[in-house]
C-alpha positions as CSV (number, residue, x, y, z in Angstrom):
1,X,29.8,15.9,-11.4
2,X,26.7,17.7,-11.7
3,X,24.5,17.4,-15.0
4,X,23.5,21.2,-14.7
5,X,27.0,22.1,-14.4
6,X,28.0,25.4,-15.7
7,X,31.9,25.8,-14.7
8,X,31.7,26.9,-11.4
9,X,31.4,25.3,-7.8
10,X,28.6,25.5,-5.4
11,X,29.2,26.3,-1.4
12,X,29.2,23.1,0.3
13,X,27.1,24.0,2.9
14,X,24.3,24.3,0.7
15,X,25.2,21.8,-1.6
16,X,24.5,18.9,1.5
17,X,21.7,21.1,2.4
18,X,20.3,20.8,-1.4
19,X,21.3,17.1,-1.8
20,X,19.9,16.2,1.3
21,X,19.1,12.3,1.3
22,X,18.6,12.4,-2.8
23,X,22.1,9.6,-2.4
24,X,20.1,6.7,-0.5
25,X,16.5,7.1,-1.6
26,X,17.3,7.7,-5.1
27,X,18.7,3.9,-4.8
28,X,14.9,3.1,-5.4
29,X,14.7,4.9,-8.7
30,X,17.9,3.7,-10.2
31,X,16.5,0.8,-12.3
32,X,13.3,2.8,-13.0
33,X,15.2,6.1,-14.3
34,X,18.2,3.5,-16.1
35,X,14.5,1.8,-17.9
36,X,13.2,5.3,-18.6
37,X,16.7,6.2,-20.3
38,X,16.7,3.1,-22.2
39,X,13.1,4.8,-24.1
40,X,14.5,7.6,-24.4
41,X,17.7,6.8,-26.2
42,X,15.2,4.4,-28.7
43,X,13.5,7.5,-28.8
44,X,16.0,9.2,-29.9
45,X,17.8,7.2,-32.6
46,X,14.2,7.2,-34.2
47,X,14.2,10.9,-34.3
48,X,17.2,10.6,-35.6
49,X,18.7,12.9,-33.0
50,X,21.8,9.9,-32.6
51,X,23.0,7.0,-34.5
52,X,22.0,3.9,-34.4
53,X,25.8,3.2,-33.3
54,X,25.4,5.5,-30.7
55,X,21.4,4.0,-29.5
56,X,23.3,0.7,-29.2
57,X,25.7,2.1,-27.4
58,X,23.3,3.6,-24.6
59,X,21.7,0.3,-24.8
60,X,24.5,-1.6,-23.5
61,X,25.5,0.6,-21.2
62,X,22.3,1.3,-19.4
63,X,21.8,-3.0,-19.6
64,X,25.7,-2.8,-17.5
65,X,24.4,-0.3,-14.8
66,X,21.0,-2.8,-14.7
67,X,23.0,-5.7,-13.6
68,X,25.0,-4.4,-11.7
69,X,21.6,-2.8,-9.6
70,X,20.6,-6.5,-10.1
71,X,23.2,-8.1,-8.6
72,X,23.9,-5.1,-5.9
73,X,27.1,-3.3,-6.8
74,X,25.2,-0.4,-7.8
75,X,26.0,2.8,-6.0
76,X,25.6,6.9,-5.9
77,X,29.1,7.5,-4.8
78,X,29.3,11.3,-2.9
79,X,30.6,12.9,-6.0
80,X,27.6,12.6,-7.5
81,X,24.3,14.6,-6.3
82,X,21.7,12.4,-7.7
83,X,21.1,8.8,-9.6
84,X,20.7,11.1,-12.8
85,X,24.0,12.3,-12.8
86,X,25.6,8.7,-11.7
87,X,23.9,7.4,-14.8
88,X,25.4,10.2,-17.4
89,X,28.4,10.3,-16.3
90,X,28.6,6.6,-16.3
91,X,27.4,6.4,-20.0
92,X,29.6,9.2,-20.8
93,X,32.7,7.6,-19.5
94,X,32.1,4.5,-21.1
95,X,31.3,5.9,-25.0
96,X,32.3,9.2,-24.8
97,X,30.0,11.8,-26.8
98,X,26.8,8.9,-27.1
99,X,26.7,9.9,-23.5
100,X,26.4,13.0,-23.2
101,X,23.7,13.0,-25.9
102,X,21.2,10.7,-23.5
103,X,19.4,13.8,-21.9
104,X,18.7,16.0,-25.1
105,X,15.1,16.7,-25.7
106,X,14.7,16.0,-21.5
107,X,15.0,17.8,-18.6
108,X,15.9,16.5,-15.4
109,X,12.4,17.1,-14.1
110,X,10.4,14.7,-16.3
111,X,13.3,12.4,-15.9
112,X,12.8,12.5,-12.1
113,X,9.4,11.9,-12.8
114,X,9.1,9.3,-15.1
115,X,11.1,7.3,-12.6
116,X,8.8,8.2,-9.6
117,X,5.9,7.2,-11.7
118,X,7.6,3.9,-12.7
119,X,8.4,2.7,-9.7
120,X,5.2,4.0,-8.0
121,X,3.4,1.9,-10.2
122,X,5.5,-1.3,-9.5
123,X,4.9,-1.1,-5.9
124,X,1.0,-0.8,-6.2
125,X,1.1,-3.8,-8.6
126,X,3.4,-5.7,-5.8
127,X,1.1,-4.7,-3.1
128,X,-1.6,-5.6,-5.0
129,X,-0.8,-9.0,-4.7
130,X,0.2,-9.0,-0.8
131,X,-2.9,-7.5,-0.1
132,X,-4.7,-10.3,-2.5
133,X,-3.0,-13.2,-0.8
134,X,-3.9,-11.5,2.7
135,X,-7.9,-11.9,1.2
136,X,-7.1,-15.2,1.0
137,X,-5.7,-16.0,4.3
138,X,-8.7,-14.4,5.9
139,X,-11.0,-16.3,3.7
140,X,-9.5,-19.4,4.4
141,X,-9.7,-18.5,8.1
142,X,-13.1,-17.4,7.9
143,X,-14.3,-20.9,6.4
144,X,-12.4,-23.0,8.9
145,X,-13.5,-21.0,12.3
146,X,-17.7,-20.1,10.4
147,X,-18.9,-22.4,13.1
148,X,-16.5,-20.9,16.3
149,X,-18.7,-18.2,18.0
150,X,-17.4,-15.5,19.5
151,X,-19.0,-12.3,21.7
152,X,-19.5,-9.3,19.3
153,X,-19.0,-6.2,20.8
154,X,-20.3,-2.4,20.6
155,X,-18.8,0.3,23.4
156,X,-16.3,-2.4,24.6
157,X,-19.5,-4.2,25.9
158,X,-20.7,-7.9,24.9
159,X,-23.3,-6.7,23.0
160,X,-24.7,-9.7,20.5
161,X,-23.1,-13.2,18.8
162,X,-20.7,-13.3,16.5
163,X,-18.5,-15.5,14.6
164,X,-14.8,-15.8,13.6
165,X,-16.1,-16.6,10.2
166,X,-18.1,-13.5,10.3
167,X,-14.8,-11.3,11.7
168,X,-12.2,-12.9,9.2
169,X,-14.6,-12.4,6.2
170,X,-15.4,-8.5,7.6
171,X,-11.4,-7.7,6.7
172,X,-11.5,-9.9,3.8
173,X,-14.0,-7.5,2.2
174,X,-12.7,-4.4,3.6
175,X,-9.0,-5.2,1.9
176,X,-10.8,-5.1,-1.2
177,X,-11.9,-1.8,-1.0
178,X,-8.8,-0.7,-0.1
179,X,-7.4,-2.3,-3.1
180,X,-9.6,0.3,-5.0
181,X,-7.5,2.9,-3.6
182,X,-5.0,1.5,-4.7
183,X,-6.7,1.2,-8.6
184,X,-6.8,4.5,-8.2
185,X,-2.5,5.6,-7.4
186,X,-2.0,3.0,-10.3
187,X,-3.9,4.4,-12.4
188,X,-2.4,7.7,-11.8
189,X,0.9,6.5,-11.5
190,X,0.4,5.0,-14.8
191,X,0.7,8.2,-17.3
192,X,3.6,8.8,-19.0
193,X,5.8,12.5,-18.1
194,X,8.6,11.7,-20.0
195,X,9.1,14.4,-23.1
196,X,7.2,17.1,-21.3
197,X,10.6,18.4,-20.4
198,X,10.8,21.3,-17.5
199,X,6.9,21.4,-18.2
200,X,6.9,23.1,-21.4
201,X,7.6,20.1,-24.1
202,X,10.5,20.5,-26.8
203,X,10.8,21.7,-30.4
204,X,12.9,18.3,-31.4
205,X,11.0,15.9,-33.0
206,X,10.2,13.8,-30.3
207,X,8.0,10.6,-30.0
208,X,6.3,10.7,-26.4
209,X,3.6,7.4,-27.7
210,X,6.7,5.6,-28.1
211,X,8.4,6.2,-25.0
212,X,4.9,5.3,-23.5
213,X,4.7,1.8,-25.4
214,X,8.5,1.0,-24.3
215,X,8.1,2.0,-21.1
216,X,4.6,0.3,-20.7
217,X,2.0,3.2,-19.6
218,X,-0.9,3.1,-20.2
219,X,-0.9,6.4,-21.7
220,X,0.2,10.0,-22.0
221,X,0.1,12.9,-19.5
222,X,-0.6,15.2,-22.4
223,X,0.0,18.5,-21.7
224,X,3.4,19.3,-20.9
225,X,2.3,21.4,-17.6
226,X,-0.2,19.0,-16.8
227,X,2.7,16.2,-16.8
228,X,4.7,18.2,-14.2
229,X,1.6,18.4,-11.9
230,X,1.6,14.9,-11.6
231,X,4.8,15.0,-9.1
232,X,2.7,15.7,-5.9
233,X,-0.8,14.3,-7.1
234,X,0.8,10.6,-7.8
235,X,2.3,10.8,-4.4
236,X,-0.7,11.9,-2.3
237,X,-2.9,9.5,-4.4
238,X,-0.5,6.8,-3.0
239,X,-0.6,8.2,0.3
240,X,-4.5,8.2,0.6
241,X,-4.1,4.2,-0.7
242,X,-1.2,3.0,1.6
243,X,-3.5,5.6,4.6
244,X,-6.7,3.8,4.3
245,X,-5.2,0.5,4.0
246,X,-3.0,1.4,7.0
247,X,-6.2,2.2,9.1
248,X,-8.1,-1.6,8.2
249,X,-4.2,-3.1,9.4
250,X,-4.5,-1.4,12.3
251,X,-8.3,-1.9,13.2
252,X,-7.1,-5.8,12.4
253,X,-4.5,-5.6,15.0
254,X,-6.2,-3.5,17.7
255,X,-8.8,-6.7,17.9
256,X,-6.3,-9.5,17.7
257,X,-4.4,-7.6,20.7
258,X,-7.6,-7.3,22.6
259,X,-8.8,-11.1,21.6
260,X,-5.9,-12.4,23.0
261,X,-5.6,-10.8,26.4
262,X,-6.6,-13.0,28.8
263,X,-9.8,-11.2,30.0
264,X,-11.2,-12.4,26.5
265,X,-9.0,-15.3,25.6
266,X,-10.9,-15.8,22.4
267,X,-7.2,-16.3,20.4
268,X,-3.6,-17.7,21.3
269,X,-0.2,-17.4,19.5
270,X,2.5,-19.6,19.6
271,X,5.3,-18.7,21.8
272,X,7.7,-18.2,19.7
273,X,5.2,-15.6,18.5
274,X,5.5,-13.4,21.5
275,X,8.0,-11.6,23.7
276,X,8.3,-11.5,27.3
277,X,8.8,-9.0,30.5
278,X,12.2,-8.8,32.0
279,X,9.9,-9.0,35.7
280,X,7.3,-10.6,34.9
281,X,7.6,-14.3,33.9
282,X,4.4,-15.2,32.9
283,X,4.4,-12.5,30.2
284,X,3.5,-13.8,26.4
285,X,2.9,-10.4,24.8
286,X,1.6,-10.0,21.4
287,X,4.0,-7.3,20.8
288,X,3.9,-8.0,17.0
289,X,0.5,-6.9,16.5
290,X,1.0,-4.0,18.9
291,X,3.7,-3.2,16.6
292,X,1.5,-3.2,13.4
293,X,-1.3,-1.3,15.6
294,X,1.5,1.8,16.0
295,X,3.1,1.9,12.3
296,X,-0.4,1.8,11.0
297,X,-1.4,4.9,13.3
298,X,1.7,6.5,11.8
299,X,0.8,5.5,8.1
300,X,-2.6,7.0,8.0
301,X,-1.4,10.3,8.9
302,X,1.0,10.1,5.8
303,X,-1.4,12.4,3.5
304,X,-1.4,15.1,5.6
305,X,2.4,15.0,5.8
306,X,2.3,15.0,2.1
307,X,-0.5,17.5,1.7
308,X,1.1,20.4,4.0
309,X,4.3,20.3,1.6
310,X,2.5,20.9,-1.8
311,X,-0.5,22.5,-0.8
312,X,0.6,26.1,-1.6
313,X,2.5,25.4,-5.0
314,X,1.2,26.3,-8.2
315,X,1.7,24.5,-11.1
316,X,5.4,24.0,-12.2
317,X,8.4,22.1,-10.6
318,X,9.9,23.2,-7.3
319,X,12.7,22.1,-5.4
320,X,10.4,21.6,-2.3
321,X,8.6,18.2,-4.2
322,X,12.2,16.9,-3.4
323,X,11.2,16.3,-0.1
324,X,8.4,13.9,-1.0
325,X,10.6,11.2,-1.4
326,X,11.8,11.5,1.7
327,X,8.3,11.7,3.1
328,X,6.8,8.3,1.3
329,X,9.7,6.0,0.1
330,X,10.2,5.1,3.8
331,X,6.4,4.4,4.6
332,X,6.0,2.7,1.3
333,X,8.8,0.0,2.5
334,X,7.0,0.1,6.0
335,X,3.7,-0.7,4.7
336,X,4.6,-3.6,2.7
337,X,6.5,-5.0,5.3
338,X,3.1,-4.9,7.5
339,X,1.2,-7.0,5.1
340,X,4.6,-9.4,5.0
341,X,4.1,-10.0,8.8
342,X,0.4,-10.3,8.5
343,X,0.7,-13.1,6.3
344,X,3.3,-15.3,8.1
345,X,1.7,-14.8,11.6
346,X,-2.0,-14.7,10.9
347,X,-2.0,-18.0,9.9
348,X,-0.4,-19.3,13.4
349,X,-3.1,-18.0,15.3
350,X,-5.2,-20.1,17.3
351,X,-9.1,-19.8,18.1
352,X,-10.2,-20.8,20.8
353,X,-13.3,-22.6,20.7
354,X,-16.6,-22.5,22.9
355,X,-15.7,-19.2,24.4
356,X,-19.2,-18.1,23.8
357,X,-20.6,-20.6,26.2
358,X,-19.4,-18.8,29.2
359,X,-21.7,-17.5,31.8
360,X,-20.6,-13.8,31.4
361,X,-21.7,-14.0,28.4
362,X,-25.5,-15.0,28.7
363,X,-26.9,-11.7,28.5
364,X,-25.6,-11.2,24.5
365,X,-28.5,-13.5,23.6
366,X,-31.3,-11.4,25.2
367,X,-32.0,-10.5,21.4
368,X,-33.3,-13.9,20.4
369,X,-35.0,-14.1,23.3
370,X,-37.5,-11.1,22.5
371,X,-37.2,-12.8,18.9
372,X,-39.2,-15.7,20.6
373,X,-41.6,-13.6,22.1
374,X,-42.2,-11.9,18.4
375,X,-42.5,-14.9,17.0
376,X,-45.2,-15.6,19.7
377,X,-47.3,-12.6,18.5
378,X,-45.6,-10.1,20.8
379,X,-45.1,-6.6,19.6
380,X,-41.0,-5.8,19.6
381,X,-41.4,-2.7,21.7
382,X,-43.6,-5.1,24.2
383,X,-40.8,-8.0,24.1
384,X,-38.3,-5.5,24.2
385,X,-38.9,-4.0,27.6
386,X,-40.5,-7.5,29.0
387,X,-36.7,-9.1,28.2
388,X,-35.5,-5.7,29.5
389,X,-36.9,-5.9,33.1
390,X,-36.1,-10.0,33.1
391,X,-32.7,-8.8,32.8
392,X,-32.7,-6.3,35.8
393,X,-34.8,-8.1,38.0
394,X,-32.2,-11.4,37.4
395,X,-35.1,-13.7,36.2
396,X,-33.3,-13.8,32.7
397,X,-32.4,-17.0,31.0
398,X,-30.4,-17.0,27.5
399,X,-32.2,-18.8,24.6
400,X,-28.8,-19.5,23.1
401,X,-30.4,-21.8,20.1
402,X,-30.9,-19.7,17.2
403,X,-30.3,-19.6,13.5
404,X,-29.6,-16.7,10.6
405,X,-30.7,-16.7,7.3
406,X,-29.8,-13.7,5.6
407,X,-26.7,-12.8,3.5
408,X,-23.3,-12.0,5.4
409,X,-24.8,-13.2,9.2
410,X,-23.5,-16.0,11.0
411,X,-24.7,-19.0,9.3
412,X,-24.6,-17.3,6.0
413,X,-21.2,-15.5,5.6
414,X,-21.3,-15.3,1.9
415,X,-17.6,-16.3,1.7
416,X,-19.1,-17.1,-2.1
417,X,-20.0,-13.9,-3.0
418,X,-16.7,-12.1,-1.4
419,X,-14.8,-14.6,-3.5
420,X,-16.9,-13.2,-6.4
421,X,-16.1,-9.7,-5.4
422,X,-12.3,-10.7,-5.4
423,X,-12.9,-12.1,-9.0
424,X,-14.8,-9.2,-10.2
425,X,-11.9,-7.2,-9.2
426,X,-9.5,-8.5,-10.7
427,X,-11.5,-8.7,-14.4
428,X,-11.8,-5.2,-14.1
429,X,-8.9,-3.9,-12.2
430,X,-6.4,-2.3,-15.0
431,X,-3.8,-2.6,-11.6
432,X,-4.1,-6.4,-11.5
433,X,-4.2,-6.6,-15.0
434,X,-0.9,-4.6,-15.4
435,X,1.0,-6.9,-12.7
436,X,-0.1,-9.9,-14.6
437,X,0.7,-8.8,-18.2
């Protein structure tokens, strides 16, 4: 039950070989491609390549296969090599003819791909708001902890004060750049393939603007060619997004691991939060972050994955694109099931306060005291080496009073203006603006 079946069977060792995993992971495209056929057959009827009998027809069939996705008795049975044929033969077994019309003036390639770039730019619209509402936990956090100090630290050494305000607000703002990467896959993601055929168009009279209205693009991938070099590009551009959100996750959870040891002790999570040691009993290991720390290494190296399998193509389909999806589905699900746990254990997470006021960790003020001697008229390189040789010689003695002033320091986090910079994103985010329409 192939849909480029010509009357003769192909050896079934290279039929698995060819199919490969097409069964399970096209069970993410289903909807997407049944949406994309629901265009086309509109399409279609307006070209007046079928009847309006026959649209309706394709209509109510493709609505059928949607529930039943929706309600999860959809399925690819191993007859079939792909969702595209599933959906044909279904259509054609239900109204006959009216089926087997559904793919003229298409080719399975821009069908593949109009599905890939439908349900890529879903997921960067549902990620969007993960990653939004994970701004917000950290802002939260950062306003209810601006007054809990905590050692910063450069080389693994104490090195100067911080805050947890300061720390929460530092990811806040760093997940907002990220979400610009992802601006940038949804954007790409967001051009319409379908009607470009196997990369060459069609002479039927086709309507690709309204496939792109039904659909909801936000516009054409003109040229034909230029529409099948998309399946690669929209993938790596994802990639590069889910990549350098993966390494801010990861950074996050490298510190919370580290924070909560109890060398530092700066953070505790509940029990239940933790696992234990089958020797040791008093064990409470923040596996959970450890956990986020490794898929996030494995994330960012997900372009490169990506990059070494379409590097040497030209321009044109090829059957080794096929592989992407086995290459990024996966990691897609992975990386939104990392900002899932974020969210439901970073609020849990206790600070600790006053950890600052610990004797290890007079030395991190030895800035403020050479402030005080510039303020007394003491050149900096003068106060520098004075505070320097106080420290050595063990006659040191913290001034621990101080206060900042300017923007994005300790007693000035600007939570305001990162609020702003959420806002500003989303009035001019076409992604947000998309998941919201």
């Amino acid at each position: 039950m192939k849909i480029w079946e010509k009357g003769f069977s192909v050896n079934d060792t290279i039929e698995k070989f060819t199919v490969g995993q097409d069964r399970v992971l096209d069970m993410y495209l289903a909807p997407f491609d049944m949406l994309a056929s629901k265009a086309q057959a509109n399409m279609l009827q307006k070209a007046g390549l079928i009847s309006e009998a026959e649209r309706q027809q394709l209509i109510t069939g493709l609505d059928e296969l949607l529930a039943q996705v929706a309600d999860g008795t959809f399925q690819i049975e191993a007859d079939f090599e792909d969702v595209h044929s599933k959906i044909e033969h279904y259509l054609t077994e239900r109204f006959g003819d009216a089926g087997k019309k559904i793919h003229t003036a298409r080719s399975r390639n821009d069908q593949v791909l109009t599905a890939i770039q439908l349900f890529i730019k879903d997921y960067t619209e549902r990620i969007a708001a993960q990653m939004l509402a994970l701004v917000e936990v950290m802002l939260q956090k950062a306003e209810a902890h601006k007054n809990d100090l905590l050692p910063g630290y450069t080389h693994f050494q104490a090195a100067m004060p911080s805050s947890f305000g300061l720390w929460f607000s530092a990811y806040a703002e760093h997940l907002l750049l990220d979400l610009a990467l992802f601006d940038a896959a949804h954007t790409v993601a967001d051009q319409n393939p379908l009607g470009s055929g196997a990369g060459f168009g069609s002479s039927f009279p086709i309507d690709r603007e309204m496939t792109t209205r039904e659909m909801g693009f936000g516009s054409v991938a003109v040229s034909a060619v230029g529409a099948q070099m998309l399946r690669g590009k929209t993938e790596k551009t994802l990639a590069f997004a889910i990549a350098g959100a993966a390494g801010t996750l990861g950074k996050l959870a490298y510190d919370l691991v580290m924070y909560n040891s109890q060398d530092l002790g700066f953070v505790t999570l509940p029990k239940e939060f933790t696992t234990g040691s089958s020797i040791m009993p008093h064990k409470k290991n923040p596996d959970v972050f450890e956990l986020v720390r490794g898929h996030a290494n494995r994330l960012q190296a997900l372009p490169n994955d990506i990059i070494m399998a379409t590097s040497n193509l030209p321009s044109g389909y090829h059957r080794d694109f096929q592989l992407l999806k086995e290459m990024l589905f996966g990691p897609m699900v992975q990386f939104s099931d990392l900002l899932d746990i974020l969210l439901f254990a970073l609020p849990e997470i206790k600070i600790k306060p006053g950890v600052i006021e610990q004797a290890k960790y007079d030395a991190i003020f030895s800035v403020e005291n050479i402030n005080q001697l510039i303020i007394a008229g003491v050149p900096f390189r003068d106060a520098y080496q004075q505070v320097g040789r106080a420290v050595e010689d063990g006659s040191y003695a913290p001034h621990r009073e101080f206060q900042t002033t300017h923007l994005g320091s300790i007693h000035n986090l600007g939570l305001a203006e990162i609020a702003s910079k959420v806002q500003r994103w989303k009035e001019g985010s076409l992604l947000f603006k998309s998941a919201n329409a």
